[in-house]
N, C-alpha and C positions, 0 to 999 in steps of 0.2 A: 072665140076669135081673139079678144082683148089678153085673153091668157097665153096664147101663144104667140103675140105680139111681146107681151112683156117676156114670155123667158127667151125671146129671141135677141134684146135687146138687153138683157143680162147677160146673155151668153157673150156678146158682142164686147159688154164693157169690161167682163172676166178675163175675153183673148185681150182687147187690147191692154189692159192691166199687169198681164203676163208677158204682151211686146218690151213695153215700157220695162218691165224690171230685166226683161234678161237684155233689153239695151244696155243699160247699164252697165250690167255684169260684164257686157263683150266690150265697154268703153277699157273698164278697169283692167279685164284681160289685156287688150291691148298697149293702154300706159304703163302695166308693170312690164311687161315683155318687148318693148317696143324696138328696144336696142339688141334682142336678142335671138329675135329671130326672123329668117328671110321674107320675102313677099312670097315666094310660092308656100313657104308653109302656112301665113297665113291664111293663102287659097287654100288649103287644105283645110287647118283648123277651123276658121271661123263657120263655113256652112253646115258642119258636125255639134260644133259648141252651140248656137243660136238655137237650132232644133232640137238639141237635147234639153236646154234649159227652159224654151220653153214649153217643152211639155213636163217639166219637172216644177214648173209655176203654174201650171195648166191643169194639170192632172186629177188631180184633190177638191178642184173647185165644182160647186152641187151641181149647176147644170150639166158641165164638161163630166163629171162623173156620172149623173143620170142617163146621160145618152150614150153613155159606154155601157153603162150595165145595159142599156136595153138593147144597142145592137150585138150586143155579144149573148143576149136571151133566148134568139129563137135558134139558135144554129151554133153547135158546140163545139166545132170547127173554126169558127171564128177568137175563140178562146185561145189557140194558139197562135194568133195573126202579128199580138203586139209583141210576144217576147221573139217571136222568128223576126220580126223587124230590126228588134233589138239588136240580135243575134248578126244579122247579114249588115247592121250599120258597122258594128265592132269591128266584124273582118274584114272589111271594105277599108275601115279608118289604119288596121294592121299594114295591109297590104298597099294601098297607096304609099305610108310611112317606110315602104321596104322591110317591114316584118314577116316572119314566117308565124301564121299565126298555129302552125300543129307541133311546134315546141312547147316544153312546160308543161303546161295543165290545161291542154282546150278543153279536155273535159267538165272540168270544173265549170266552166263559163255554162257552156249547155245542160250541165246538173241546174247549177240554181237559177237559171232564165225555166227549163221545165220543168224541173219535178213535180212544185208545188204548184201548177198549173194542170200537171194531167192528176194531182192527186184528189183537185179540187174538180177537176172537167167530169168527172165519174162519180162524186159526192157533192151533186149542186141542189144546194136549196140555202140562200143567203140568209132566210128568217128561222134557220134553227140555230138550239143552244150551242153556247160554246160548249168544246167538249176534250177529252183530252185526245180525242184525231188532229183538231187545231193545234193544241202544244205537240204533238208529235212531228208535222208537216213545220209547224214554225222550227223545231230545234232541229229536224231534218235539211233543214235550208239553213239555218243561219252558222252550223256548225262548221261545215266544210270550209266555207268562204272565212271561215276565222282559223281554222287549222291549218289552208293551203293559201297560198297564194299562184294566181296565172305569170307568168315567169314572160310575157311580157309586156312592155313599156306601153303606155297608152296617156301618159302623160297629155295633156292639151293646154298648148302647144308642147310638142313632140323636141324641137329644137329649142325651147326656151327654160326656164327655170321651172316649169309648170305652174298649175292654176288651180286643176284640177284632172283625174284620168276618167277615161272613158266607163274604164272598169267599173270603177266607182259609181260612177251615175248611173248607169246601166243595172246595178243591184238593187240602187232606192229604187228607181222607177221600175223596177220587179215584186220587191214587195209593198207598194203604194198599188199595185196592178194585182198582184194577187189579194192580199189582204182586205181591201177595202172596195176594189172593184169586185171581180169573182166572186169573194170569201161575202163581201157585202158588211164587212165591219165599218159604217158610215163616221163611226166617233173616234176614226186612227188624225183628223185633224194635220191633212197634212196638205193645208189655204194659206201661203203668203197673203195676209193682209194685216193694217196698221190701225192699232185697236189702243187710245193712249192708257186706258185701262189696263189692257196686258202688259204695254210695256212698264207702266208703272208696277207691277207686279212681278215680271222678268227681274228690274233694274231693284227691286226690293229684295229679291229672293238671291240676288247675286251678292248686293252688298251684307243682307245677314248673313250669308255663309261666309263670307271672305273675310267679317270683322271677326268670330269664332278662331277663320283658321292665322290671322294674324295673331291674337290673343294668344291661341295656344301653341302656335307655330313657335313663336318667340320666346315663349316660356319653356322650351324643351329643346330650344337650338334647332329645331327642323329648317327654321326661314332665317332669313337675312338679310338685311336690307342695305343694296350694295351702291344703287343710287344709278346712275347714267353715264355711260364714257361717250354718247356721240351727239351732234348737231340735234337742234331743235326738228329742222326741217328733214335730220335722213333718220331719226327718231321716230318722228311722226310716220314718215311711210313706212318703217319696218312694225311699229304697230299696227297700221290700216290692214297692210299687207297681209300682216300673221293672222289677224283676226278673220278674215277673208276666206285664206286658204282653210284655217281652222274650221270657220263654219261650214264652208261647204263640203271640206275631206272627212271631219272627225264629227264636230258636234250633229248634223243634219243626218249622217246616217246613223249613228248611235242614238241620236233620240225618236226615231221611226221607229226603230228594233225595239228598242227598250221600251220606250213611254207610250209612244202610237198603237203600236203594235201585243207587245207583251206585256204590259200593266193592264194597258184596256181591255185585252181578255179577259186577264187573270180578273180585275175588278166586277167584269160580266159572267163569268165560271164562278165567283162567291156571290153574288147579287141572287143568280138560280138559284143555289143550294138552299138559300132564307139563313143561312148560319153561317157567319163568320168563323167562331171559334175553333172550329179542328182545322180550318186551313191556316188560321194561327198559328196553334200552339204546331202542327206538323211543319209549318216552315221554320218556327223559332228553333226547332231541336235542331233541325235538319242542315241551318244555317248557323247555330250558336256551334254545332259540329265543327264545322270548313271553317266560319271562323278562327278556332282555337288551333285547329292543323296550319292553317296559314300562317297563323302569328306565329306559333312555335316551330316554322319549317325553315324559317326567314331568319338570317343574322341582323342582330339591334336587340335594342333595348325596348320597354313597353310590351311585349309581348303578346300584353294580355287586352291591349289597344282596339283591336279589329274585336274581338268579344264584347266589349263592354258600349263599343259603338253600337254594336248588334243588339246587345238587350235596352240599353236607351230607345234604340228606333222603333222596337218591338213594342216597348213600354208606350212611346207616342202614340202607336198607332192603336195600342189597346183601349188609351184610355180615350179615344178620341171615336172609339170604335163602339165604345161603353158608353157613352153619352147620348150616341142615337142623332149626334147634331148631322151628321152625312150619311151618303145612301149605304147600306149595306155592303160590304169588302173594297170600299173606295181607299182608306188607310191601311186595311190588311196588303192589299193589291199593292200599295206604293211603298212598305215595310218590305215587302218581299222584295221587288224590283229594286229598291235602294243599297241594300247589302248585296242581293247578287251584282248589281253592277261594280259594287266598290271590290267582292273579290273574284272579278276577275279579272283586277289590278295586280293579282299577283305575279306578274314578269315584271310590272315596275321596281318588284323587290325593295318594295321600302314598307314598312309595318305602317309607319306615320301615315306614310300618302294612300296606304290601301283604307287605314280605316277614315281620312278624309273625303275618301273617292267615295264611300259607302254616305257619308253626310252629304256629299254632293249630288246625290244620285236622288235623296231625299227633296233637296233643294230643286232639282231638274223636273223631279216627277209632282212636287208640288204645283208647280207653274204649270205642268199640262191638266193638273186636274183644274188648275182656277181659269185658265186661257181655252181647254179643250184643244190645242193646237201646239202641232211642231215646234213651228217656225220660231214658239215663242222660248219655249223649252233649251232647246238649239240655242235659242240666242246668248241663255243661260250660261248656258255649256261652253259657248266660246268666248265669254267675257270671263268665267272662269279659269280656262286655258289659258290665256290671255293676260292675268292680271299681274304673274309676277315681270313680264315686260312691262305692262303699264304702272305698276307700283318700283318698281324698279328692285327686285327681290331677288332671292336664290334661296331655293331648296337643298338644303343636305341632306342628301338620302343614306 
C-alpha cells in the first residue's frame, strides 16, 4: 500500500513539475509575441502549445513512462492511440489556422508518426538485444523527415515570429514514444530535471570546446571578433530569445536522435558483442572515407580538416577504450556518433565548421554519457549555437 502511495505522489510531483516548466515556456511564448499576434490566435495557440509541452516535459519521466509502457502492454491497439492523437491534433491546428493540410507532404507526417510504431507493434519484446532491425526502423524514420520537409506552416503562434512548430514537436514526442516507450530503450534520458552536477558538466564541456574553437578559429581566420552594434537591453533579449528558439527547434531534437537515441544503441549493440574493436576499426574506415570526400568535395582550404579530426576522435576513443576505465563501446558509440553528426554538416559547406561540428558532436555526446540525459546535452548544443552572438563573433565560411 505504502508503495503505491509513494509512486502516486511522484507521479503527482513529476506532473506538476512538468506544469511549472511549460508555464514558463507559455510566459516567454507570450512576451516574445506579445505585439504580434491577435487574441484569437492566441485562443488558438496557447491550448495546443501547453498540451504539447507538457507532455514533452512529461513524457520521459519513470513513472509517466512506466504507466505508458504498461497500459499500452496488454492490447496492441492501444499502441497506435498516441501518434493517431498526434496526428488529428496537427490537422486540427492546420485547419483552424486555414490551412489545407493535403498539400505538400501529408504523407510524410503519417510515415514517421507510424512506421516505426507498426514496425515495433509486430516485433514487441522491450528486453531484447539491440539489433540491426533497431538501426534500420531508426534510419527508416529519421531519413525522410531530414530529406522532405511538410510544405506546411505550423509555426506556434502561426501569426507571430514563431516559438516553435507544431511539426517539430510532434516528431520528438514520436520518437521519445517509440524509442523508449515501445522499443523500451529506458537509458534515451529524455527528464527535464536540474541536476547542479550536470550542469556543471554541460557548462564545462561547452566552454572546453569553444576555448579550442576560439584558439583555432582565430589562427586560420575562420572567426572574428566583431563586437556588438545594439543596446544592452535589446542585446540581451535577442540572445534569451535565440537561445530559446534554438533549444527547443535545433538542439532538443538533434540530441534525442543523436545522443538519446543512436549513441545509446550503438553503445548497447557494442556492449552485446563483448568486443569493441571491429565496430572500431569498421566505423574508422568507413568514416575516415566520407571524411576525405567531404573535405575534398568542398571549396577552401584545409582540406584534409574533417580527416584528421576523425582520426583524433578515433584515437580518443581508442585509447580510452583500451584502458578498460568505461563500459565496453561507451567511447566507440560516441567516436561514431561525433563525426557522423559533424558530416552531416556538409550543406554548411564550410570544411572548418564541418570538422568543428564533428568535435562538437564529441563535446554533446560526452555530456549525455556523464548526465545520462537530453536535456543536458541540448543545453550543450545551444549554448554552442549560441556563442558567437554571445561572444559577439562571425564565422567566415
Amino acid at each position: 500500500m505504502s508503495n503505491t502511495v509513494n509512486a502516486a505522489n511522484k507521479t503527482i510531483r513529476e506532473f506538476v513539475s512538468s506544469f511549472m516548466l511549460t508555464g514558463c515556456l507559455a510566459m516567454l511564448l507570450i512576451f516574445y509575441n506579445w505585439n504580434e499576434v491577435s487574441v484569437a490566435q492566441w485562443l488558438i495557440t496557447l491550448p495546443f502549445f501547453v498540451l504539447l509541452y507538457f507532455t514533452v516535459f512529461s513524457i520521459g519521466k519513470e513513472t509517466v513512462f512506466e504507466r505508458f509502457q504498461e497500459w499500452i502492454k496488454p492490447n496492441w491497439f492501444r499502441i497506435f492511440l498516441f501518434p493517431a492523437l498526434l496526428l488529428f491534433s496537427y490537422v486540427i491546428y492546420l485547419l483552424i489556422n486555414g490551412q489545407n493540410p493535403l498539400l505538400g507532404n501529408p504523407y510524410l507526417v503519417v510515415y514517421i508518426l507510424f512506421f516505426p510504431v507498426i514496425a515495433y507493434a509486430f516485433r514487441r519484446n522491450p528486453s531484447a538485444r539491440i539489433g540491426w532491425f533497431d538501426f534500420t526502423v531508426f534510419a527508416l524514420t529519421l531519413l525522410p523527415g531530414a530529406l522532405f520537409k511538410a510544405e506546411q506552416s505550423s509555426e506556434m503562434p502561426l501569426g507571430g515570429e514563431g516559438f516553435d512548430s507544431f511539426f517539430h514537436v510532434i516528431i520528438i514526442l514520436s520518437g521519445v514514444y517509440v524509442f523508449a516507450v515501445v522499443r523500451g530503450i529506458k537509458e534515451v534520458g529524455f527528464v527535464p530535471e536540474w541536476k547542479w552536477k550536470s550542469m556543471g558538466i554541460a557548462i564545462g564541456a561547452w566552454l572546453a570546446f569553444y576555448a579550442l574553437v576560439l584558439v583555432l578559429g582565430t589562427s586560420v581566420g575562420f572567426i572574428q571578433v566583431i563586437g556588438y552594434d545594439k543596446t544592452f537591453g535589446i542585446l540581451f533579449k535577442s540572445i534569451l530569445f535565440t537561445m530559446i528558439g534554438t533549444f527547443l527547434h535545433t538542439a532538443l531534437y538533434e540530441e534525442l536522435f543523436f545522443r538519446g537515441i543512436l549513441q545509446n544503441m550503438l553503445a548497447r549493440r557494442i556492449s552485446q558483442s563483448k568486443s569493441w574493436k571491429i565496430f572500431w576499426a569498421a566505423g574508422f574506415v568507413l568514416l575516415l572515407a566520407c571524411a576525405f570526400i567531404v573535405g575534398y568535395t568542398l571549396d577552401g582550404k584545409m582540406k584534409w580538416f574533417p580527416a584528421l579530426v576523425t582520426v583524433l576522435l578515433f584515437a580518443f576513443a581508442y585509447f580510452i577504450e583500451k584502458s578498460g576505465k568505461s563500459e565496453i563501446g561507451i567511447y566507440t558509440s560516441l567516436a561514431l556518433t561525433s563525426v557522423t553528426f559533424g558530416l552531416v554538416h556538409y550543406h554548411a559547406k564550410s570544411i572548418i565548421y564541418i570538422g568543428l561540428a564533428c568535435v562538437a558532436g564529441w563535446a554533446y555526446g560526452y555530456t549525455y554519457i556523464k548526465t545520462k540525459n537530453v536535456f543536458y546535452s541540448a543545453l550543450v548544443h545551444m549554448l554552442v549555437n549560441t556563442s558567437v552572438l554571445i561572444f559577439g563573433l562571425k564565422m567566415m565560411r
